[in-house]
C-alpha positions in Angstrom: 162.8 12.7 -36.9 163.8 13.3 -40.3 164.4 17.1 -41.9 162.0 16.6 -44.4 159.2 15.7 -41.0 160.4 18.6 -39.1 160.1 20.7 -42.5 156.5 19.9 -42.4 155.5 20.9 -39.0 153.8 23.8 -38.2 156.8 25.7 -36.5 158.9 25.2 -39.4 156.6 26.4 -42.1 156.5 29.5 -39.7 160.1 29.9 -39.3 160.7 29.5 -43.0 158.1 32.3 -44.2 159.7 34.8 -41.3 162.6 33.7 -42.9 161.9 34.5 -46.3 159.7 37.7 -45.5 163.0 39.1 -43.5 165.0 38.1 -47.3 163.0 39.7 -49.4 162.7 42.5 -46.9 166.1 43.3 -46.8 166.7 42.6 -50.3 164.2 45.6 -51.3 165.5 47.8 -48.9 169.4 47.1 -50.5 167.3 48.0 -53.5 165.8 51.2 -52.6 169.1 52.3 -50.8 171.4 52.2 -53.6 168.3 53.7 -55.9 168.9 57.3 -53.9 165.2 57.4 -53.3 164.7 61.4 -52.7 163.1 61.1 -49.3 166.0 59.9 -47.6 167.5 56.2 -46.8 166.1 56.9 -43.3 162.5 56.2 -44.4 163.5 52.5 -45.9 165.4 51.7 -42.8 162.4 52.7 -40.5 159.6 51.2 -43.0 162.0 47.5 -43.1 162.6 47.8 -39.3 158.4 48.9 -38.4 157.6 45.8 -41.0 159.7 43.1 -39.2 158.7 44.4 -35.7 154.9 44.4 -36.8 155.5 40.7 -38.3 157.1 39.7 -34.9 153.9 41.0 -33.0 152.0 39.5 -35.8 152.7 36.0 -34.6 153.0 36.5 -30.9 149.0 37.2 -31.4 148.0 33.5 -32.7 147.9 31.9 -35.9 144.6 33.2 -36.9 145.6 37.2 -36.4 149.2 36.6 -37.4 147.5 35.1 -41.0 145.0 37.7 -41.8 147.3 40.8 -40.2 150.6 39.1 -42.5 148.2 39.4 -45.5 147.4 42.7 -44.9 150.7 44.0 -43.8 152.8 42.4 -46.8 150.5 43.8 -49.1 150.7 47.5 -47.8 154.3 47.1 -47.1 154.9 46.4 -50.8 152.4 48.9 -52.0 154.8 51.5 -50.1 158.2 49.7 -51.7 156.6 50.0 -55.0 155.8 53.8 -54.5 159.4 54.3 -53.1 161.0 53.1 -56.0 162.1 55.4 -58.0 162.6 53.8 -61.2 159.7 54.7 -64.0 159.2 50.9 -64.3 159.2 49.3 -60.6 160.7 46.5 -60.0 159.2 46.0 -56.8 155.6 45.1 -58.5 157.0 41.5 -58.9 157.0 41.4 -54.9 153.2 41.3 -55.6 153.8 38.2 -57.8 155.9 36.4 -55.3 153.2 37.0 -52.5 150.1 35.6 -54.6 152.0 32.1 -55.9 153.6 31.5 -52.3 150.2 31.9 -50.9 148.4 29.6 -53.3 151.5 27.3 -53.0 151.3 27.1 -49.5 147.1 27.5 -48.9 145.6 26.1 -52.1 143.3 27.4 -54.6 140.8 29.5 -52.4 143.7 31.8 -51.2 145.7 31.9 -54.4 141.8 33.9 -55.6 142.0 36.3 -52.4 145.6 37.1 -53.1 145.2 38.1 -56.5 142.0 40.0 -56.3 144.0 42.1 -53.4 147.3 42.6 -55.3 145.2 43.2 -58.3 143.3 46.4 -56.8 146.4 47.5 -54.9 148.3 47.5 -58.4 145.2 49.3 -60.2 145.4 51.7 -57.1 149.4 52.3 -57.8 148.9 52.4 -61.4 146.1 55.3 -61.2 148.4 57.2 -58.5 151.2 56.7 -60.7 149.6 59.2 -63.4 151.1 62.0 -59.9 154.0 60.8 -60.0 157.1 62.3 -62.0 158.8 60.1 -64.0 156.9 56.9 -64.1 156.4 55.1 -66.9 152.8 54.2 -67.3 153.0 52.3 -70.2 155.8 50.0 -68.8 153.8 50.0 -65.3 150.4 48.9 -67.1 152.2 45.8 -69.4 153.8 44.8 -66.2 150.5 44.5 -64.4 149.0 42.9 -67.5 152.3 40.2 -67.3 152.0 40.0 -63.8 148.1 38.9 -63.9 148.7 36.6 -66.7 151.4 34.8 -65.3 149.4 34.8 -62.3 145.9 33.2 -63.7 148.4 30.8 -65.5 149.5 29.5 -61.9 145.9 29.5 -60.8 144.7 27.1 -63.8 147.9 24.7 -62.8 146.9 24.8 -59.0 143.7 24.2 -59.6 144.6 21.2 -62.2 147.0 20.3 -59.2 144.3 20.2 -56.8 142.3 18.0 -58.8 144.9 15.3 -59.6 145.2 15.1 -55.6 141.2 14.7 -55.6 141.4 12.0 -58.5 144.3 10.6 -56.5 142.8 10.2 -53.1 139.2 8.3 -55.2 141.7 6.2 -56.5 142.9 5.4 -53.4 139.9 4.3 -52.1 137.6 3.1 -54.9 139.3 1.5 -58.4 138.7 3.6 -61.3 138.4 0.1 -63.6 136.3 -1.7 -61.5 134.2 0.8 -60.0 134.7 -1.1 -56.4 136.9 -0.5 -53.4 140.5 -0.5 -53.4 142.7 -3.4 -51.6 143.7 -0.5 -49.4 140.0 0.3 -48.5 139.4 -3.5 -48.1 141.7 -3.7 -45.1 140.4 -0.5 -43.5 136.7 -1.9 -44.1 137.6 -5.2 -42.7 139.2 -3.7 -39.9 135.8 -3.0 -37.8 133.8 -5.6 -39.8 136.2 -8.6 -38.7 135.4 -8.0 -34.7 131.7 -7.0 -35.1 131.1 -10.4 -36.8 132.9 -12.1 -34.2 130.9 -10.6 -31.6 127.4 -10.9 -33.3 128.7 -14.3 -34.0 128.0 -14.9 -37.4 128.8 -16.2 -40.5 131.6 -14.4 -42.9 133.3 -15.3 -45.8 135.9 -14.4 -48.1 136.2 -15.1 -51.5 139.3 -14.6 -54.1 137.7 -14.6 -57.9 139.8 -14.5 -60.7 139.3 -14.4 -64.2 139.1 -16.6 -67.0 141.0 -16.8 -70.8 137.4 -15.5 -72.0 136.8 -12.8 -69.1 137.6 -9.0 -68.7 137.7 -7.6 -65.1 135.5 -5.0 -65.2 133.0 -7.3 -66.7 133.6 -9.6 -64.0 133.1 -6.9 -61.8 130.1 -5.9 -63.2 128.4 -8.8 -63.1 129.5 -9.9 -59.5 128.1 -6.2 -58.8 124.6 -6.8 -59.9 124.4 -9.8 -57.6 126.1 -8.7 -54.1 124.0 -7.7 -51.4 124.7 -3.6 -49.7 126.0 -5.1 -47.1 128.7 -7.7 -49.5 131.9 -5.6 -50.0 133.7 -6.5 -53.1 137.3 -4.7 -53.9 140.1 -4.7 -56.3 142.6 -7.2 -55.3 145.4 -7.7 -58.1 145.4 -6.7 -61.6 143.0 -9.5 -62.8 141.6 -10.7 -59.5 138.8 -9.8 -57.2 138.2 -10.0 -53.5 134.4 -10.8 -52.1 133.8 -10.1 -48.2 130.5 -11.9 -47.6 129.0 -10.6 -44.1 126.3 -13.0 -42.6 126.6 -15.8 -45.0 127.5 -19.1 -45.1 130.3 -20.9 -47.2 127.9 -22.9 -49.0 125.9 -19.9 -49.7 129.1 -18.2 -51.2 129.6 -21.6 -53.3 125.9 -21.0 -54.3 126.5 -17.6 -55.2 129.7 -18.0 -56.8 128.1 -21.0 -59.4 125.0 -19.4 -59.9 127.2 -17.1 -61.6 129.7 -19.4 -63.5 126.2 -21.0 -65.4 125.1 -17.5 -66.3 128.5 -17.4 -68.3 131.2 -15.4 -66.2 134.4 -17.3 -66.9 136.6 -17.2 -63.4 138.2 -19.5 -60.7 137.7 -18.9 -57.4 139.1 -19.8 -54.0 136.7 -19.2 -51.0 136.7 -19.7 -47.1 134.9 -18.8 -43.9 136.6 -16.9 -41.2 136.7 -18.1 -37.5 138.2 -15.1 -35.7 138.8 -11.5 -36.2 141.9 -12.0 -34.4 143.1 -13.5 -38.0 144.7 -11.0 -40.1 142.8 -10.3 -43.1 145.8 -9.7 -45.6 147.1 -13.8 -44.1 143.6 -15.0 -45.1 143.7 -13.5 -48.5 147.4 -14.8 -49.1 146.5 -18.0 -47.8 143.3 -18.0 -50.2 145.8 -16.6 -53.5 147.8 -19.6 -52.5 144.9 -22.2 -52.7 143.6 -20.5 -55.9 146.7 -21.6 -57.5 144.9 -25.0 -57.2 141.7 -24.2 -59.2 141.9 -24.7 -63.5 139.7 -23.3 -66.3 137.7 -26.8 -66.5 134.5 -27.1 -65.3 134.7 -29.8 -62.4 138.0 -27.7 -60.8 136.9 -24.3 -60.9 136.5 -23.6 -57.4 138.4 -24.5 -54.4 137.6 -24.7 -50.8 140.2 -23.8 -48.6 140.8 -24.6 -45.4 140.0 -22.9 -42.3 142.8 -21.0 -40.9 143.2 -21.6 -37.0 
């Protein structure tokens, strides 16, 4: 297995946030130590030690508790760095930061929202009690909040654009954005359960290969071969000016039927069609074999179409 596979199990994505909540972890306590916070080095030690031990516990309970109680522990563990710190601006807010991107990194959208409205209250809550607190810099603490947020919704609105590229992406996968019909992807996933129910109900099925004409456009083709298919026809992208036509239940002369019906009503296309025998045949060799055989047809009117044979 590859690093990059292990990287995205389930174990590793565990081991690398233990890892980077232990870095950041002791990277604040370094901080607060060399800061001379009044109430004693002591306390950092015991709150970095209590907040790995409750993390270890954390995920001995399950995935489910060790999620939630994580949440809820990083966000009151850095709520009590940020009131440790004894500088009038804290630099421990941006802990808050680094919690609500790796958590919309790593969950999406709907987290990324639960993070921020908790980090948001908690720095309100920190701000207000800050007003108590000798030396703190309420001005600086309020612009960094107002940063923090900012920089925060920013990431939000890119998730969220992220999320719906991946949408647009996986539609595109499956249906053509041109066309309006299936991919070739989602033709050989559809073919791959309609193949051996035909053969068992044993009837008729055809493919067809249709490809356009000097005078035609695709999605006009598509269009009009649209408005003439059946439900139960499945029609899909196949190349970047050619069509593919899985006929169910119908005959070969039916498809030739369908097919010129459609050339006198003014579609300008060649075609290449034939019936399949078995759905032991693969249905990417029938469609090559078809491409092949449309290589034969021309743009007159006598050699338009072309029969291919049977594959055994």
């Amino acid at each position: 297995m590859r690093f990059s596979d292990r990287l995205a199990t389930d174990n590793a994505l565990t081991l690398v946030r233990s890892i980077a909540r232990l870095v950041f972890a002791l990277i604040t306590f370094l901080y607060l130590y060399q800061s001379g916070i009044d109430v004693g080095s002591w306390l950092s030690a015991a709150i970095l030690a209590g907040y790995v031990v409750l993390h270890g516990m954390l995920i001995w309970h399950g995935a489910l508790f060790a999620e939630v109680g994580g949440i809820l522990l990083d966000i009151a563990a850095i709520a009590v760095a940020v009131w440790l710190d004894p500088s009038p601006m804290p630099p421990a807010l941006l802990l808050f930061l680094v919690m609500v991107l790796s958590g919309g990194l790593l969950h999406g959208p709907a987290r990324f929202n639960v993070l921020l409205v908790l980090s948001a209250l908690t720095v309100a809550g920190l701000i207000s009690l800050g007003e108590r607190r000798v030396g703190a810099d309420l001005s600086a603490m309020w612009f960094a909040g107002t940063i923090m947020l900012a920089c925060a919704v920013y990431a939000g609105i890119l998730l969220y654009r992220n999320q719906a590229h991946e949408r647009l992406a996986r539609e595109a996968t499956w249906r053509d954005p041109q066309t309006g019909l299936i991919s070739h992807q989602a033709l050989i996933s559809t073919a791959g359960w309609l193949l051996p129910l035909h053969d068992r109900l044993a009837s008729h099925l055809t493919l067809v290969l249709v490809q356009t004409g000097p005078d035609e456009k695709l999605p006009a083709l598509a269009e009009a071969l649209s408005q003439r298919l059946r439900r139960s026809d499945v029609a899909a992208r196949y190349g970047d000016n050619t069509l593919a036509l899985m006929l169910p239940c119908t005959t070969v002369t039916a498809a030739e039927n369908l097919l010129t019906d459609l050339r006198q009503q003014g579609s300008d296309f060649r075609a290449s069609l034939s019936g399949v025998s078995s759905s032991t045949q693969s249905l990417e060799s029938v469609l090559h074999h078809l491409e092949q055989q449309l290589q034969r047809a021309t743009d007159s009117s006598g050699h338009w179409m072309v029969h291919a044979p049977t594959l055994p």
